[in-house]
BAFI-3210 file (N, C-alpha, C; in Angstrom, 3 decimals, decimal comma, padded with zeros to 6 digits):
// residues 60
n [1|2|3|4|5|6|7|8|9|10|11|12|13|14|15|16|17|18|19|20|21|22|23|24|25|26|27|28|29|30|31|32|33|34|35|36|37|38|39|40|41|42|43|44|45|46|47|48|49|50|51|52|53|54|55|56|57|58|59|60]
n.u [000,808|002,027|003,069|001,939|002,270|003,917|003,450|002,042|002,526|004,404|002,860|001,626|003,489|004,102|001,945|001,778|003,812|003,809|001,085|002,551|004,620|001,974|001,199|003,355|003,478|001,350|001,882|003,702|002,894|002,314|000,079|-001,580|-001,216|-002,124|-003,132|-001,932|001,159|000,189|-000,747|001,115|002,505|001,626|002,158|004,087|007,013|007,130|009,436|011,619|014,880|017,330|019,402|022,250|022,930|021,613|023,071|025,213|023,868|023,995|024,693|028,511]
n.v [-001,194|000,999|001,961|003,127|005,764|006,534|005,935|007,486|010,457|010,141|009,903|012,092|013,504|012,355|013,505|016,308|016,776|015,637|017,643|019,983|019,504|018,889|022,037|023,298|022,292|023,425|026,566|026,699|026,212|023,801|022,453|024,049|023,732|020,793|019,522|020,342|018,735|016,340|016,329|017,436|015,332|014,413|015,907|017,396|019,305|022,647|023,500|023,800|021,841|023,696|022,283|021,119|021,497|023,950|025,912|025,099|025,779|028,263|030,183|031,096]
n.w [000,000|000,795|-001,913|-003,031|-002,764|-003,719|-006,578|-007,021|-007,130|-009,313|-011,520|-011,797|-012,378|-014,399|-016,466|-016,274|-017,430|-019,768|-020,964|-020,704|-022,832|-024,508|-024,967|-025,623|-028,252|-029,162|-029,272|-030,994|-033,296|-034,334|-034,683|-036,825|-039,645|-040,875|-043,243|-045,356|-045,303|-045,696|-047,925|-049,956|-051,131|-053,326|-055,292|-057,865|-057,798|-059,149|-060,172|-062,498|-063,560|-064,426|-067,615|-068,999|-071,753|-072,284|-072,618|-074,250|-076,215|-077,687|-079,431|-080,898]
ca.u [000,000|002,509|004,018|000,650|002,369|005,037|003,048|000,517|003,196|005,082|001,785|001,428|004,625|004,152|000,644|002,306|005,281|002,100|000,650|003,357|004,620|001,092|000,970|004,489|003,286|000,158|002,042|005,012|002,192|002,328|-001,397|-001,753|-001,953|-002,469|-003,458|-000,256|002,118|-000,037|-001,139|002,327|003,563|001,302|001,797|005,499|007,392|006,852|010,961|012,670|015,759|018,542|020,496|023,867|022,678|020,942|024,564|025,255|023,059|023,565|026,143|029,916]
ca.v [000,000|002,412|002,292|004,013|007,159|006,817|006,075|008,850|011,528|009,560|009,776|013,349|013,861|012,258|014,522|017,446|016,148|015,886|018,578|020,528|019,274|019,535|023,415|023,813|022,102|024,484|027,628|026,601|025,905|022,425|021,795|024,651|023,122|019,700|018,903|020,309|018,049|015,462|016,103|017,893|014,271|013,869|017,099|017,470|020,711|023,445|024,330|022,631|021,876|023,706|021,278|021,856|021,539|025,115|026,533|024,711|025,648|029,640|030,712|032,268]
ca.w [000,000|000,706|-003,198|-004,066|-002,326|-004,520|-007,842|-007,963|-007,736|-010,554|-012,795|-011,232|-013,119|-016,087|-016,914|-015,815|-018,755|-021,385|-020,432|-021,194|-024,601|-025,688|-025,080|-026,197|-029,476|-029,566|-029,358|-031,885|-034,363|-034,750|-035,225|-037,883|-040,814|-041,257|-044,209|-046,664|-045,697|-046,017|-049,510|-050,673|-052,121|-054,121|-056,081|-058,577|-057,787|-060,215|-060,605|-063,970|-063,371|-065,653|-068,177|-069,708|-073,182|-072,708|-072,429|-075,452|-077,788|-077,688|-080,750|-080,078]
c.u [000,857|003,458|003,270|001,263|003,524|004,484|002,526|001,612|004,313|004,100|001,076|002,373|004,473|002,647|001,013|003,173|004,377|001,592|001,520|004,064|003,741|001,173|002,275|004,438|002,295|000,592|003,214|004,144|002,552|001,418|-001,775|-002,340|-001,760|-002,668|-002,351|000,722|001,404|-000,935|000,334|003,105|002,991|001,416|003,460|005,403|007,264|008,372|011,270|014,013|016,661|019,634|021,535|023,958|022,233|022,068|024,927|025,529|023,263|024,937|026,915|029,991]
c.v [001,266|002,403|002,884|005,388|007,523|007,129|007,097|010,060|011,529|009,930|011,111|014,091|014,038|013,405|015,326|017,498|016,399|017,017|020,208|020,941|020,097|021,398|023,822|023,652|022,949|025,595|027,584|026,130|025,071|022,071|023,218|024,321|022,021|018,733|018,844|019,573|016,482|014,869|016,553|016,410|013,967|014,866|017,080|018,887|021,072|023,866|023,168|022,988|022,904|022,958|021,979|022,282|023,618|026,036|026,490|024,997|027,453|029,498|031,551|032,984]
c.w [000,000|-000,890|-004,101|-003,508|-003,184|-006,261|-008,591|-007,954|-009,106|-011,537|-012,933|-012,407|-014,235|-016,605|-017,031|-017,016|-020,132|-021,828|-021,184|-022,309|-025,203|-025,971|-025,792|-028,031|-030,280|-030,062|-030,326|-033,099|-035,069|-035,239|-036,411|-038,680|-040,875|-042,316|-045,122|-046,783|-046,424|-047,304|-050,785|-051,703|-052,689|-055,641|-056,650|-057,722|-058,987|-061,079|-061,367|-063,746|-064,729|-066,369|-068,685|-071,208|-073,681|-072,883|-073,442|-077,000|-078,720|-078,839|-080,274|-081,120]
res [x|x|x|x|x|x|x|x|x|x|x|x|x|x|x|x|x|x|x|x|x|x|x|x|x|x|x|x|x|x|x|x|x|x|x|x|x|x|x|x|x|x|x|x|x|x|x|x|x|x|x|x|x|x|x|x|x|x|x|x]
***
């Protein structure tokens, strides 16, 4: 019985630990947006790479 005097301020702790994160994650705008990353792979980037050929092709 007495390792319940020990536990609950252990689980006291850990909440307090949660607790914490979460708000730290709130105010660093973690939950924002949501959705962009998790549609961003489905989408190409818009930037074309530059080849060497375009260097190339121009007349000296």
């Amino acid at each position: 019985m007495s390792i319940i005097y020990v536990l609950i301020p252990i689980a006291m702790l850990f909440v307090l630990i949660a607790v914490g994160i979460f708000f730290w994650a709130v105010k660093s705008e973690q939950f924002d947006d949501l959705d962009r990353q998790s549609v961003s792979i489905l989408f190409d980037d818009d930037v074309k790479p530059s080849t060497p050929k375009d260097d190339e092709s121009k007349p000296q």
